[in-house]
N, C-alpha and C positions, 0 to 999 in steps of 0.2 A: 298127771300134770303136763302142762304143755311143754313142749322144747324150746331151747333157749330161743332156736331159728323161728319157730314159731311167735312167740312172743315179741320177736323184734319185728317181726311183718303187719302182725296187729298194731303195735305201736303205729306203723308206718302210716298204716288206714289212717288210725283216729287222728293224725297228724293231717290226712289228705282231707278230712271229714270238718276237720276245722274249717282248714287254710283253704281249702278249694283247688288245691294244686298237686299232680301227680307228685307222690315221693315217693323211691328207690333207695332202697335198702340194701349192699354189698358189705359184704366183709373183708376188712380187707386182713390177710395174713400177714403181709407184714409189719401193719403198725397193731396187728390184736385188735381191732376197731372196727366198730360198725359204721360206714361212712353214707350220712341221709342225704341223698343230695334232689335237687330239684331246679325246675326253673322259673325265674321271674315270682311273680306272685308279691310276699311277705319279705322284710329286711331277715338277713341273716339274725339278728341280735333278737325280732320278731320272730323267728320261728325255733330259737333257740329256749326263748321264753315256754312257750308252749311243751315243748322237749321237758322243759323242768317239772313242769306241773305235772304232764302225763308218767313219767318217770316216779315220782312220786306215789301215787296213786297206782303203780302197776307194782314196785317194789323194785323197778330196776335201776342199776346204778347209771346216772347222767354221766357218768366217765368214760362207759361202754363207747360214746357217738361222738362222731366228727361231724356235726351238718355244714354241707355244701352250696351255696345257692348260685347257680348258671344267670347271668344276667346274659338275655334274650337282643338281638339286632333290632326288634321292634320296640323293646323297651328304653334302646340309648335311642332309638331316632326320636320314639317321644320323647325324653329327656332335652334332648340338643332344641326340641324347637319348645317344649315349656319354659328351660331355661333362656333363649333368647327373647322371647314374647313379653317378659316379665324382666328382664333386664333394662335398669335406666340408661335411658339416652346419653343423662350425660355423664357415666361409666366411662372411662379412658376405656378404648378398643382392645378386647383383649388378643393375645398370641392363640396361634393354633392350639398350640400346647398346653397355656392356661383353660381355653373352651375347651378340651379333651381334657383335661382333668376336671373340670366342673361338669363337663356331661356322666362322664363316668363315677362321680363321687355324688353327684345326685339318681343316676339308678340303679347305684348301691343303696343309700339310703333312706330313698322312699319306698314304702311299703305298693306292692304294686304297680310298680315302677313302669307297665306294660297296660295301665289303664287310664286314658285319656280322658281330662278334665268336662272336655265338649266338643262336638262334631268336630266344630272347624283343626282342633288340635288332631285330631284323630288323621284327617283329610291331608293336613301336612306332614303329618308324620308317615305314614303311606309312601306320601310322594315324591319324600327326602329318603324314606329307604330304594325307593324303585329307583333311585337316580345312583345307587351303589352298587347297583347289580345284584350278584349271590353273597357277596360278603361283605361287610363292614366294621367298621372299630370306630372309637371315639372322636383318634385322629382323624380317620379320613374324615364322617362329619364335618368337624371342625373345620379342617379343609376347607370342603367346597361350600360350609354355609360363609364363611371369612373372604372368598373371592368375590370380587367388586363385584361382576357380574353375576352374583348366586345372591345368599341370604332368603331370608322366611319369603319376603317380595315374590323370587322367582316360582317359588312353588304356586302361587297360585293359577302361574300360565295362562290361561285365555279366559277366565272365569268373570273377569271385569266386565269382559268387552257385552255383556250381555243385560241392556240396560233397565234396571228396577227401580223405577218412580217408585218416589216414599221410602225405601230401603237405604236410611242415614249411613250404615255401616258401609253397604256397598258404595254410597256416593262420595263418601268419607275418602275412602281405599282410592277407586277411580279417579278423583282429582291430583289424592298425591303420586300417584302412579304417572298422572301427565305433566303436576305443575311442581313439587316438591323438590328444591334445590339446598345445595351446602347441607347442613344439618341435618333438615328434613329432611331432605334427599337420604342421607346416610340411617337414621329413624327408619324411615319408609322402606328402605332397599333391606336392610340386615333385621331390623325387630318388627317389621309389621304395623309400626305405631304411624298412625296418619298426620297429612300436621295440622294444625289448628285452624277450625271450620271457616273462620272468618277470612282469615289468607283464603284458601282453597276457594272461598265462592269467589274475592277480590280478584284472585288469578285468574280464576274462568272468564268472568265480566267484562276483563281488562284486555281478554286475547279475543284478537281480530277472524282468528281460525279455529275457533273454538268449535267442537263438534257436537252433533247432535246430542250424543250422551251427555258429551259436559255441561250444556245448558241445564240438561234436566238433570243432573248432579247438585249442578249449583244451586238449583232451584228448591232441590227436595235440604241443600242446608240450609236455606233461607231463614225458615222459624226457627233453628237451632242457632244463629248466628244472632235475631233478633233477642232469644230469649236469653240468651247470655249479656245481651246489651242492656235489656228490660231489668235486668236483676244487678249489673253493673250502675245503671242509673239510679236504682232505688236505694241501694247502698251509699253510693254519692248525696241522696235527696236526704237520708238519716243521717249524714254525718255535716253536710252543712248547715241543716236543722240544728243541730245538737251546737255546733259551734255557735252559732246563734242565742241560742238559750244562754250558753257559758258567757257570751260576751253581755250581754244583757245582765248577768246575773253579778258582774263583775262592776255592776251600773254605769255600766257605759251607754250613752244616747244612743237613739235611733239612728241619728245622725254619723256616728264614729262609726255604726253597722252598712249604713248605706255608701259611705266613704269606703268603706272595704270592701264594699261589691259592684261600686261604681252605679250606685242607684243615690236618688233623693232618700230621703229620712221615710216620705212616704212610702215610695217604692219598696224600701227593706222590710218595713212593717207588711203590706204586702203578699212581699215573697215570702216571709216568714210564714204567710197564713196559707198561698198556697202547697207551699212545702208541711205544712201538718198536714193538708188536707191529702195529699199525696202521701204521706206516708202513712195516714190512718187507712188508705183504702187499698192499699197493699199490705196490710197488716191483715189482712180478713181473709 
């Protein structure tokens, strides 16, 4: 029969064999306990789970173990910039304090806490660790993303300046990065959120010194700006349709509808039929 050491090593594997994450296995003599510990990966309470099941099935007592799990410097930078990216705008600003306990209470709590949603999270979080040096903690984070002059924004460093006709995201970014004030400005600088396309091209348009990039910014939100308009209008066309119908239906004259739209009796009948005819062919 194997030894107990034995058998707690095995355990160890089929725990690594699961999870996908180195686990180390020590004893420790003063607490009588097998202490598993590891990094990043699974939530504690997640790999605890697992612990149970394999315990179970081996005959060993789940009392024996202490599991440990090391949250990794690359798992709070991704943390601090997933939590920012995804924090509402209009959230009151939080303290260093409060984002250091929400950085670190989310890469405790998500499982994997070291594996990045999509590139671009990946790329920031990189680049918020290299701006820490060899060490970091929740607070310093917190810190330097909370300073006027830092936030998600700064990480992207000269990445804008590089100009991609058709590429909405990048033109999105690129205007609020030159034209985004108050609000925006604080959006744009700390969470990365751009501000709203129709500003952004009106800014460009509007500035006398507008740069070569910015035209072709503004340009490339153009049908993003129309087609929010398009679909703004069409909502409007079905809803003063509909009032129409209601007041008709309330047998009120053509005349009491054409009064209310500052048209003749004819004219309202009319509009009335253009507006079906509008909203039937946007209905298709």
């Amino acid at each position: 029969m194997a030894s107990r050491s034995t058998q707690i090593h095995r355990l160890a594997a089929a725990l690594e064999k699961i999870t996908g994450v180195v686990v180390d296995a020590a004893y420790d003599e003063r607490g009588r306990r097998w202490d598993l510990h590891y990094s990043n990966g699974p939530t504690q309470a997640s790999m605890q789970a697992h612990l149970a099941k394999l315990t179970m099935k081996t005959g060993l007592d789940v009392a024996l173990f202490t599991v440990r799990r090391i949250v990794q410097d690359d798992a709070l930078a991704l943390q601090a910039v997933r939590y920012l990216r995804i924090t509402r705008v209009e959230d009151p600003s939080p303290s260093a304090a409060a984002l250091s306990w929400a950085i670190e209470e989310a890469a405790r709590d998500t499982d994997y806490s070291e594996r990045p949603l999509d590139e671009r999270e990946a790329v920031l979080a990189a680049r918020l660790l290299a701006t820490e040096g060899r060490y970091t903690s929740p607070q310093l984070l917190a810190e330097r993303l909370l300073r006027p002059d830092h936030g998600l924004a700064a990480l992207l460093a000269d990445d804008l300046q590089e100009t991609r006709a058709g590429d909405r995201l990048w033109a999105a970014e690129y205007l609020s990065s030159r034209y985004a004030e108050g609000a925006h400005r604080a959006a744009w600088q700390r969470h990365l959120q751009p501000m709203p396309a129709r500003e952004a091209l009106e800014a460009a348009a509007a500035d006398p010194e507008a740069t070569p990039a910015a035209r072709v910014a503004a340009l490339t939100l153009a049908p993003v700006v129309r087609a929010d308009l398009e679909t703004a209008l069409a909502a409007l066309d079905r809803g003063e349709l509909d009032l129409i119908t209601a007041v008709r239906a309330d047998d009120a004259a053509w005349s009491t509808v054409g009064a209310a739209l500052h048209l003749t009796k004819q004219g309202a009948s009319q509009r009335a039929s253009r507006l079906a005819e509008r909203v039937t062919s946007t209905a298709r």
